[in-house]
C-alpha positions in Angstrom: -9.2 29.6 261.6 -5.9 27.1 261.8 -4.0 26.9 259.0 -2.4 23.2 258.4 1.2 23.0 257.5 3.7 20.3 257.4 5.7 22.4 260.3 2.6 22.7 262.4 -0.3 24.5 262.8 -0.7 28.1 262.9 -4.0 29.7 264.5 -5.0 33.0 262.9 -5.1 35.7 262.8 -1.8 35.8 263.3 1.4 38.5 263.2 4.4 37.0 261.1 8.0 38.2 261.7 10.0 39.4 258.9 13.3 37.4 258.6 14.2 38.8 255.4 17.5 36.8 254.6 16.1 33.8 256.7 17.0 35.9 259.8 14.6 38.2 262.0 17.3 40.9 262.8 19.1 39.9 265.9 17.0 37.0 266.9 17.2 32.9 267.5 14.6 30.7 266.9 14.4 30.4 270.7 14.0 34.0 270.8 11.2 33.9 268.2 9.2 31.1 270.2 9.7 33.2 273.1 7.6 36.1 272.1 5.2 33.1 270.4 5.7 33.7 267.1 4.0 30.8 264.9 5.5 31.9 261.5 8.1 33.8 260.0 8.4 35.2 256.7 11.4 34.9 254.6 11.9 36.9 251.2 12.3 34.7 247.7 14.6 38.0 246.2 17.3 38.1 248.7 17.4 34.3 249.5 17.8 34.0 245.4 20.3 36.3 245.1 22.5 34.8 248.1 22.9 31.9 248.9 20.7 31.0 246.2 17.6 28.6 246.3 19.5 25.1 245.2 22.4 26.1 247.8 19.7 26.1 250.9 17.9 23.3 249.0 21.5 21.0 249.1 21.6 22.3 253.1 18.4 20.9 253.7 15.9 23.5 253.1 14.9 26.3 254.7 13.9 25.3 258.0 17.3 23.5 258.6 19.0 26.1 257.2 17.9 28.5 260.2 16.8 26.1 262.4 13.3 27.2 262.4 11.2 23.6 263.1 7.4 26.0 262.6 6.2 27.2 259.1 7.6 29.7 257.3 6.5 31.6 254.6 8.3 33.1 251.2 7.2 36.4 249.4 8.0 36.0 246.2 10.2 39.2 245.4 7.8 41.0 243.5 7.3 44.1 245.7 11.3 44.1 247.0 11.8 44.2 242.7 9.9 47.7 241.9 12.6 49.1 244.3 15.0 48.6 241.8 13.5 50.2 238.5 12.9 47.1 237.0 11.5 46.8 233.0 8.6 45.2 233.5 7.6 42.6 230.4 4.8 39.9 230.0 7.9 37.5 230.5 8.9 38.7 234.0 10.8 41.5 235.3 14.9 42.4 234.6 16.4 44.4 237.2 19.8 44.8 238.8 21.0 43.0 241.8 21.3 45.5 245.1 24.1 43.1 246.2 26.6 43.9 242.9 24.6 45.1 239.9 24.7 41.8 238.3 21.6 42.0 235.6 19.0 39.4 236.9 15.8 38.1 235.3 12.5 36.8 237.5 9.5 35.2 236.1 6.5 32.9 237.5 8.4 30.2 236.7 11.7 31.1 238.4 10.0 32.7 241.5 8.0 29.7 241.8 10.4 27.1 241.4 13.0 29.1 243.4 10.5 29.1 246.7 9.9 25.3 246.7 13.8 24.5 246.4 13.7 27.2 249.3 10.8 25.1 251.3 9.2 27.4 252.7 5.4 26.2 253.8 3.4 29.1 252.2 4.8 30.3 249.2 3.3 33.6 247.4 3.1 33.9 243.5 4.8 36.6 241.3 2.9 39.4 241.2 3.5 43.1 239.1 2.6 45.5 242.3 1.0 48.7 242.2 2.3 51.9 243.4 0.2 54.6 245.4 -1.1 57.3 242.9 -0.8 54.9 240.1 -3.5 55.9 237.1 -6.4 53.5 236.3 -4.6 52.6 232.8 -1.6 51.6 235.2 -3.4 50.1 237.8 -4.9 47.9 235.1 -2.2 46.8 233.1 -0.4 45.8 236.1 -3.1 43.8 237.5 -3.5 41.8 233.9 -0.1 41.0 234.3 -0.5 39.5 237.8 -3.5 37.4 236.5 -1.7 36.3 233.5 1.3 35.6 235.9 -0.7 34.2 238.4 -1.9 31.1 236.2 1.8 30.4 235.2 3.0 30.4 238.6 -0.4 27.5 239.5 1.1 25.8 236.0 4.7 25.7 237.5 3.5 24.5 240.7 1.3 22.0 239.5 4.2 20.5 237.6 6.1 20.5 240.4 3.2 18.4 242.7 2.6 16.1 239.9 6.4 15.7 240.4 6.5 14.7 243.9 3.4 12.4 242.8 5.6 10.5 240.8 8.8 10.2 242.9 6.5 8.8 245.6 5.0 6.0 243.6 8.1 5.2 242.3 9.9 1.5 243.0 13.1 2.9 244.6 15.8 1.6 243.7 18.0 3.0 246.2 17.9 4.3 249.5 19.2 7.9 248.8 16.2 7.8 245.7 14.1 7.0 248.1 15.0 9.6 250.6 15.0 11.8 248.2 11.6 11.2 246.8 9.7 11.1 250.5 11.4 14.8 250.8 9.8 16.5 248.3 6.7 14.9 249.2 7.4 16.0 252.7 8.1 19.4 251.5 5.1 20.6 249.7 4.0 24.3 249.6 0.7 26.1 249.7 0.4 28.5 246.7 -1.3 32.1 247.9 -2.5 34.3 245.0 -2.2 38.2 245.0 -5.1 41.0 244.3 -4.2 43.6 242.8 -6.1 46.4 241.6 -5.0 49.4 243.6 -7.0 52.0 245.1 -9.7 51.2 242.6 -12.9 49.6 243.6 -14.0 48.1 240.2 -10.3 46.4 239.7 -9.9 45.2 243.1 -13.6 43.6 242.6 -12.2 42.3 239.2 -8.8 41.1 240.9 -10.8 39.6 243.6 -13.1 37.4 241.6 -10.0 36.3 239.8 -8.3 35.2 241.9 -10.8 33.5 243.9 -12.0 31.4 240.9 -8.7 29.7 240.7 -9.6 28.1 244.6 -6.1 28.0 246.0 -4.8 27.4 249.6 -5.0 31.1 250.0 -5.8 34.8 248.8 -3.3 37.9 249.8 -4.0 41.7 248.7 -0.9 43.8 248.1 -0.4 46.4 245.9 -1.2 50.1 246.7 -3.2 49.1 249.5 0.0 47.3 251.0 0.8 48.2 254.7 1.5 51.8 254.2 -1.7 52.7 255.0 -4.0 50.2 257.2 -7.4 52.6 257.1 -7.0 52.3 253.0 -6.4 48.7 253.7 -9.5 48.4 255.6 -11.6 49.9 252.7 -10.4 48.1 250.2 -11.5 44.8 252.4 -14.7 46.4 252.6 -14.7 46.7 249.3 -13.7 42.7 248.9 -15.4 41.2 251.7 -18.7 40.0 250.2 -16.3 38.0 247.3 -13.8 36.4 249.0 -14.3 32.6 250.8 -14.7 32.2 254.8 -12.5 29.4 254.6 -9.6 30.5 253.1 -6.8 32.9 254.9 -6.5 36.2 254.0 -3.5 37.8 254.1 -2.8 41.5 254.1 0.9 42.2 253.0 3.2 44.3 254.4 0.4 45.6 257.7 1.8 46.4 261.1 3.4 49.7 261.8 1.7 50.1 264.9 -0.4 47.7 267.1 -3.5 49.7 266.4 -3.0 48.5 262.6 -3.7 45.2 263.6 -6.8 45.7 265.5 -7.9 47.4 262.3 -6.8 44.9 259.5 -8.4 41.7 261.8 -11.7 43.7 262.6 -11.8 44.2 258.5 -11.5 40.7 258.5 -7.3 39.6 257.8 -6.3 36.4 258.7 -2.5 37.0 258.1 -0.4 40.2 258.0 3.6 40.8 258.0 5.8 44.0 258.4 9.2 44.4 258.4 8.7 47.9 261.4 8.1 46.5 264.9 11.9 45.5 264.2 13.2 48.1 262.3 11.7 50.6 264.5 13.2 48.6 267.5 16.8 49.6 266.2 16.0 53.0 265.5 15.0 53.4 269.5 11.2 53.2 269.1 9.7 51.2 271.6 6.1 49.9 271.8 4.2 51.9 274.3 0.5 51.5 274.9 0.4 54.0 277.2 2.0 56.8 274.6 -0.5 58.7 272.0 1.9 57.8 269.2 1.7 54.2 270.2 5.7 54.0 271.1 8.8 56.1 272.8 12.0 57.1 271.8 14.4 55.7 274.4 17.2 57.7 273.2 15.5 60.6 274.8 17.6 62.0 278.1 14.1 61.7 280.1 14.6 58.1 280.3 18.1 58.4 281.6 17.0 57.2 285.2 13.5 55.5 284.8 13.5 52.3 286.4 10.3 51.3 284.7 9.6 48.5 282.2 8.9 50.0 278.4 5.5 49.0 278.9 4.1 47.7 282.1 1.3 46.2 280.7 4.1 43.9 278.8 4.9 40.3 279.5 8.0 40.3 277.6 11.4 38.8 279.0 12.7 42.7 278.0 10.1 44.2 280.0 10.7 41.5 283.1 14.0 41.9 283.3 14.9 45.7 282.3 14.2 49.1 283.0 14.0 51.9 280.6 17.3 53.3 282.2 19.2 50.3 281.0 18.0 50.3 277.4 18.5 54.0 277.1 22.4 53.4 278.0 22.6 50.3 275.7 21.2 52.8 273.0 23.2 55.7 273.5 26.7 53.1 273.6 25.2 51.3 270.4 25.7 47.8 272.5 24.4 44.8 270.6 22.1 43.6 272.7 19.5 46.3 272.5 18.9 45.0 269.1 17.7 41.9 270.4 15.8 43.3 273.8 14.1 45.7 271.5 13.1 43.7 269.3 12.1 41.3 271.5 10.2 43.7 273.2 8.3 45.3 269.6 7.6 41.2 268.5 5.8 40.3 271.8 3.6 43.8 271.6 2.2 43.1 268.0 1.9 39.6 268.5 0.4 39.6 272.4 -2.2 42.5 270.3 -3.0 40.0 267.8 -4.3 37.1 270.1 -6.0 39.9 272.3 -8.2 41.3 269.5 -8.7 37.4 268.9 -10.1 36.9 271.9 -12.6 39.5 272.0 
């Protein structure tokens, strides 16, 4: 499947690096394209928060902003938000900012609004995610709200086409009006809805067929069955499969722990999956290993002290080309900077060299 954007095409399935804050930890863009990434992922809560959506909308957008020319996609908060103990109304959700406490307010509207002034290329609506071990009552309600949210977030972006619409048949009258009309044509998003339904059969069915009926650019699944646990991912898929379009992406949220994850999620029939690990595992010292049971090593360990081997000799990462495990032990152990960006570079590469492997099968 190839997914059309404005910033290019991206070929699926596909791995997406997590650049939270419009940065994947310790990484350029020519580091990204390196390990052949195709699309990052950016987060709608922290970008909203700091520097705020019309501040990276006055520096251009998104793309300029980071100096990212490929697509990018924007979660819209949603899941980042039950973190915080929100309240949780029909309106939206209110919940207190990690960065200072500040009492902040998101709805459809605002989450929706705030990723196009962000520009990303894929942009997710608001959704009311459900925790593991959540009851059928909660499971439910929560999935209700996403529906009811769901059509308020296609309202709001609708608005905001039929927008663009009209600043492009418009006479301008001046040249920065006219720059500033062909830029929001330029810029326009592809909405994703979210199932949700939990680790129920009969809601994720329900959720499905929702969601499917309102034929958008793309479906995700999130929810209990996010990431956490890529065999429970799998089922619920199963569970799905027969409902959902073949030519729409799908996109499993928050999958990618291990490499194996991704063999599992594509064979179950993902297009798209995300996961903030590969990197954060990277700083913590675990390395990608196909070779190891576990999947990865621990290069802090002493054993490593004097291996002149690559992390992974089946790699054909710049890490693994140009440095042994010796040398990223000692970077670890002296807490030098530039493990974090060998590391990672390293972790990217595995999941993203798995996912055009199982591809190709």
């Amino acid at each position: 499947m190839v997914i059309s954007t404005p910033h290019g095409n991206i070929t699926a399935p596909v791995f997406m690096p997590v650049g939270t804050a419009a940065s994947v930890k310790s990484l350029s863009s020519e580091d990204l394209e390196s390990v052949g990434a195709q699309i990052i992922l950016a987060n709608n809560y922290h970008l909203y928060l700091r520097p705020g959506p019309q501040n990276i909308k006055k520096l251009g957008g998104i793309h300029t902003f980071m100096n990212w020319p490929h697509p990018i996609l924007t979660d819209s908060g949603g899941f980042q938000i039950m973190s915080l103990t929100p309240r949780i109304t029909d309106k939206g959700a209110y919940f207190k900012s990690h960065l200072d406490g500040s009492l902040q307010f998101l709805s459809p509207e605002t989450t929706t609004l705030s990723q196009i002034d962000i520009g990303a290329n894929i942009i997710m609506a608001f959704d009311h995610p459900i925790p593991a071990g959540a009851s059928h009552a909660y499971a439910k309600e929560a999935m209700l709200r996403t529906h009811a949210w769901l059509l308020r977030c296609i309202k709001t972006w609708k608005d905001a086409d039929l927008d663009r619409k009209f600043a492009r048949s418009r006479t301008p009258l001046a040249g920065v009006e006219h720059e500033f009309s062909q830029d929001r044509v330029r810029n326009k998003q592809a909405l994703f809805g979210i199932i949700q339904g939990g680790q129920y059969p009969d809601l994720l069915k329900e959720s499905t067929k929702f969601i499917v009926d309102q034929d958008l650019p793309g479906i995700a699944i999130g929810g209990a069955v996010i990431g956490s646990n890529p065999s429970q991912t799998s089922q619920a898929l199963a569970i799905i499969r027969d409902l959902l379009p073949k030519n729409k992406p799908l996109y499993t949220m928050g999958v990618g722990v291990k490499p194996s994850d991704i063999v599992s999620v594509i064979r179950a029939g993902a297009d798209m999956f995300d996961c903030v690990a590969p990197t954060r595992l990277a700083r913590c010292g675990l390395l990608y290993n196909r070779q190891s049971k576990t999947e990865r090593l621990d290069i802090s360990k002493s054993q490593f002290k004097l291996d002149k081997n690559p992390i992974d000799d089946t790699c054909d990462c710049s890490t693994c080309r140009d440095y042994s495990r010796s040398y990223l032990h000692h970077l670890f152990k002296s807490h030098e900077l530039l493990y974090y960006r060998l590391a990672s570079i390293h972790n990217l590469r595995v999941m993203i060299r798995t996912t055009s492997l199982v591809q190709s099968l």
